[in-house]
C-alpha positions in Angstrom: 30.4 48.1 -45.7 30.7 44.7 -43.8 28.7 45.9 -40.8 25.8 47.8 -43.5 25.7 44.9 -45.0 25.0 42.6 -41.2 23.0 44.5 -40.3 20.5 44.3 -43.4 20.9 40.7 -43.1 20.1 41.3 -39.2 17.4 43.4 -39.8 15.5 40.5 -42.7 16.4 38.2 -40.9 14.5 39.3 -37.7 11.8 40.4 -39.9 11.3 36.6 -41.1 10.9 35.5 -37.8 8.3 37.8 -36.9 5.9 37.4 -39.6 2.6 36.6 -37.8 0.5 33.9 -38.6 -2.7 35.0 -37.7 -2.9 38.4 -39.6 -3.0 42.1 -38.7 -5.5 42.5 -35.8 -6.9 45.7 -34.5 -8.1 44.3 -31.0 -4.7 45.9 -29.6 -4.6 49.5 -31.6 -5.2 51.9 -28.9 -8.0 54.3 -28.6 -8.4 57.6 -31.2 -10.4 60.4 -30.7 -13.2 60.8 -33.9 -11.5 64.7 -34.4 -8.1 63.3 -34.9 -9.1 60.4 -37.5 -11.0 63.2 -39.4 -8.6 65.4 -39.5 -5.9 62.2 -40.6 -8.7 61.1 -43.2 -9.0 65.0 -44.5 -4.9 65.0 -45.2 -4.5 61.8 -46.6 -7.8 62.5 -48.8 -6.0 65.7 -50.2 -2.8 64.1 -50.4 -3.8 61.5 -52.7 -4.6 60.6 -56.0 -8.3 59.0 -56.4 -6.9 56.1 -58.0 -4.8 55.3 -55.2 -7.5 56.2 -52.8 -9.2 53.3 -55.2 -6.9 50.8 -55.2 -6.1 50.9 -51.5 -9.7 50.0 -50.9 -9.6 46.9 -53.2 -6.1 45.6 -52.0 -7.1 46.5 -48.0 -8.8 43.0 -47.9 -6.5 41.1 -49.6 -3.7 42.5 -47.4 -5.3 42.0 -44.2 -5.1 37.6 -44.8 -3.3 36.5 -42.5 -1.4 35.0 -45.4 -0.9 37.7 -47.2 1.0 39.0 -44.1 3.0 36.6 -43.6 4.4 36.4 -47.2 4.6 40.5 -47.3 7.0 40.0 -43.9 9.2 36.9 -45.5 9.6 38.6 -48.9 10.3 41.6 -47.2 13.0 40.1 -44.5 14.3 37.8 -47.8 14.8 41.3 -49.5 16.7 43.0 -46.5 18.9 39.9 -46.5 19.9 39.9 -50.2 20.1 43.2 -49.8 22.4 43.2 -47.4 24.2 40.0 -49.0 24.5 41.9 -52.2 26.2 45.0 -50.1 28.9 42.5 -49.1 29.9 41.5 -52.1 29.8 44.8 -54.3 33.8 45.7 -55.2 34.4 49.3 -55.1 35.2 50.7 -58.8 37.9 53.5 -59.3 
């Protein structure tokens, strides 16, 4: 229980300190060939409800500000932290 629970603090805590500050950037994605994002574009397409297809294309700018980022990566690290805070502290019933 004690090392779950450092190791979810460990875990939000590194993810704090690597939210970036300048946003998601796609200078450093490596190269894809045009068949392969088809054929990822054809899955995900089946795979999906339109309305998530919908809203994914609404939210995909607001996600991509750099501050936007940078709060998703704290308030996820601030998660994994109580998370693993809350782990430490549960009592075993029975």
């Amino acid at each position: 229980k004690w090392l779950g629970a450092a190791y979810l603090v460990w875990m939000g805590w590194g993810l704090l300190r690597s939210a970036p500050s300048q946003g998601l950037g796609t200078q450093d994605a490596p190269g894809v060939a045009a068949g392969a994002v088809f054929r990822h574009a054809a899955i995900v397409t089946a795979l999906n409800a339109l309305a998530y297809a919908l809203a994914a294309d609404r939210l995909r700018r607001v996600i991509a500000r750099p501050s936007v980022v940078t709060l998703l990566s704290r308030a996820g690290g601030a998660a994994l932290i109580g998370m693993g805070v809350l782990t430490a502290t549960l009592r075993r019933t029975a």
